[in-house]
N, C-alpha and C positions, 0 to 999 in steps of 0.2 A: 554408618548408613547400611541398611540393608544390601542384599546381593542375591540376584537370579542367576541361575546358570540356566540355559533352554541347549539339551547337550542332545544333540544327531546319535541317535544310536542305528542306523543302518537300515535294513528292506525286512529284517525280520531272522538273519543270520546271527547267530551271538557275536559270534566272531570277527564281525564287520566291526565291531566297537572300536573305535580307534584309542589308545593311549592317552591322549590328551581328554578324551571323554572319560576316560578312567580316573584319570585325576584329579577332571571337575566334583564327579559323581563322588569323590572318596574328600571332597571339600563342604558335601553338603550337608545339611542337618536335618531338611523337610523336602522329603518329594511328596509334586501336585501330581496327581496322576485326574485326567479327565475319563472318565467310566461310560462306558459306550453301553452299558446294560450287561445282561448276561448274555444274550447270544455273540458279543466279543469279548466275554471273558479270559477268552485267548491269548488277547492282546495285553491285558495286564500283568495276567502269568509270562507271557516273555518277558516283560521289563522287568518282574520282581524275581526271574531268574538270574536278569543282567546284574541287578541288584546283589545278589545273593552270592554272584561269581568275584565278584569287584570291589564290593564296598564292607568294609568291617559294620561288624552290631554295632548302633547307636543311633540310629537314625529315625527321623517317625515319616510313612505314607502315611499320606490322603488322598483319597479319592473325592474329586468332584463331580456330580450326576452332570452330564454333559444338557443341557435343555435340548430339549426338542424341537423340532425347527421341521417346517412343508417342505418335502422335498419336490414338488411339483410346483410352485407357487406363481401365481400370474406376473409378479413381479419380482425375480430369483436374486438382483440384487439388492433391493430393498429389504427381502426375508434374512438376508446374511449378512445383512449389515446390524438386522436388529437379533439374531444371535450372536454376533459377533459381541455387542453388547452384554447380552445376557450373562455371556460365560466370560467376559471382563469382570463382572460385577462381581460371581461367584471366587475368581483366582482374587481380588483386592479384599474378599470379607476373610477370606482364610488366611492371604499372606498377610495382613494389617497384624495379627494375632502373632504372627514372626519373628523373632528377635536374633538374627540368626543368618542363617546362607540357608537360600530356596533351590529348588533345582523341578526344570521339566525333563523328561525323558520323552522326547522328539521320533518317533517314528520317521526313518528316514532322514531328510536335513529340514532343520526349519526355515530354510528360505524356497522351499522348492512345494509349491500348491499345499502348505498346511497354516492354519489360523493361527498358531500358537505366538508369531510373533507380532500379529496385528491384535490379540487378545492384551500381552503384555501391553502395546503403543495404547491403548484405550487407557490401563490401569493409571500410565504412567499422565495421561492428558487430564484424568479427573482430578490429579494433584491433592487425594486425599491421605496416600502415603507416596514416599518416594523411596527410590532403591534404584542400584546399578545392576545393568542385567550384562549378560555378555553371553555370545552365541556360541557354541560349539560344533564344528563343520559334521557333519555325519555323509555316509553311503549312500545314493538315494537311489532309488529304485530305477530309474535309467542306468545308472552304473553297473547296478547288481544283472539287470538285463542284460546289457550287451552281452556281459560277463560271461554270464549262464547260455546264452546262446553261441558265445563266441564269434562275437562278430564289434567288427569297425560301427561306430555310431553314424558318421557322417561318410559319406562319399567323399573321393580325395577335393580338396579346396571349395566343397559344396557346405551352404548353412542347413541346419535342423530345425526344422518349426519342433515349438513345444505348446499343446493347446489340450484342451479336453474331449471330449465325445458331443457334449452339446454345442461344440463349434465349430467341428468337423462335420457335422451334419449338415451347417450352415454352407461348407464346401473349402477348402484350405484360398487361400489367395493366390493370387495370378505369380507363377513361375516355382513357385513352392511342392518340391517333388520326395522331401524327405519329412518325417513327422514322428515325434513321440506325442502319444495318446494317452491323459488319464482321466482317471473318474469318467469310466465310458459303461454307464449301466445297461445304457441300448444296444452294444455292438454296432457304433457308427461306421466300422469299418467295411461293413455289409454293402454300402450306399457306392462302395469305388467299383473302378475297374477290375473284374476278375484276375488281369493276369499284375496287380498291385501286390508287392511282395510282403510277407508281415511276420514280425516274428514278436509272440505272444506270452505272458508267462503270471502265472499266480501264485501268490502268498510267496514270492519270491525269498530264497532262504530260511525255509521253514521247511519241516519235515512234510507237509501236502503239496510243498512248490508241484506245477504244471508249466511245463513249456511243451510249445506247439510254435510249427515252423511251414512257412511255404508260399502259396499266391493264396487271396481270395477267393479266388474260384473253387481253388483243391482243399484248404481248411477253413474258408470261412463258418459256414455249417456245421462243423465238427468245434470249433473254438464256442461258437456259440450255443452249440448242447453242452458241452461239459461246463462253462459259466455258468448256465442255468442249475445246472445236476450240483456244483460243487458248492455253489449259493446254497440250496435248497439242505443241504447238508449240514451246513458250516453256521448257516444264521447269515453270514455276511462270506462278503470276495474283497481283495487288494490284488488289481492286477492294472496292469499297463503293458503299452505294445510299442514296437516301432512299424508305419508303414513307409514304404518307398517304391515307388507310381513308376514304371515305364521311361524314358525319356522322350517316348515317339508321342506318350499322350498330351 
């Protein structure tokens, strides 16, 4: 039977790789690599550095043209349900041609806000090839944060909401005073209290990383010019924050 590995390579540090990811990656025969265009050309050249660091000649990449998809859409999960589709379609026409062990290179961990294992669950539900997949834990960019900033995730015996920018805008839930933030294109964190403390950070582990530290009040405006500046630069941003509110509010 065929074999997937979908292996967590980290926030974008090499180094993050963990060993067990090294061994998946030094078992495969075909990496899928999904192609985000040229303005994150970037992104590939780290994997096929990781590649290069880790795994002996013999192997073949592919790149998959990722489809396009409205990122505005009147109906946001209905739009991602039918990319989600799309790029199922694309990983079963390439891995069908497989004879062999597959492997994805996972930005970050794949169980942590990426497609790649509900893309796999489509391939596996259309039942027109079948294969064993198996996940490899990776660093994910909440870790590499605290990390970088040096700090405790959660307050002593307190939980951590984990949500996006488009849900945060909506307003966190009733008692809810700690929050990791991603895929926040609007700077939702603008919407809180000034004195809400936040610590911020881009391309996390990569030689552009940006950390930024303090209340809303004093960097919110400052986070959100250089977001804008570093985008504007780069083609694209990966970044994520933690906020945490006051306890009086």
């Amino acid at each position: 039977m065929r074999t997937l590995y979908l292996i967590g390579i980290g926030a974008g540090d090499p180094d993050q790789v963990t060993m067990q990811a090294v061994r998946a990656m030094q078992a495969v025969d075909v990496f899928f690599v999904i192609g985000k265009g040229e303005t994150k050309r970037e992104l590939l050249e780290v994997r096929t550095a990781i590649l290069e660091a880790h795994v002996p000649s013999g192997y073949t990449l592919v790149e998959l043209d990722d489809p396009p998809r409205d990122r505005t859409p009147d109906d946001y999960v209905g739009e991602v349900d039918d990319w989600h589709d799309r790029r199922a379609a694309l990983l079963e026409e390439q891995f069908s041609a497989v004879d062999g062990v597959g492997g994805i290179l996972v930005w970050g961990d794949p169980s942590l806000y990426d497609s790649t294992l509900r893309m796999v669950e489509r391939v596996l539900a259309r039942r027109r090839i079948t294969f064993d997949h198996t996940v490899i834990p990776g660093v994910t960019s909440i870790q590499a944060l605290c990390a970088r900033h040096r700090i405790v995730l959660n307050r002593i015996g307190e939980p951590v909401h984990v949500t996006t920018g488009r849900r945060l805008r909506e307003g966190l839930p009733d008692g809810v005073l700690d929050a990791v933030v991603m895929l926040d294109a609007d700077c939702a964190f603008t919407t809180l209290e000034p004195e809400t403390q936040i610590w911020w950070g881009a391309y996390l582990g990569m030689p552009d990383e940006v950390l930024i530290a303090g209340t809303v009040g004093e960097v919110g405006e400052r986070i959100r010019t250089e977001r804008a500046q570093l985008r504007a630069r780069k083609g694209w941003i990966m970044d994520t924050y933690l906020i945490r509110r006051a306890i009086n509010t």
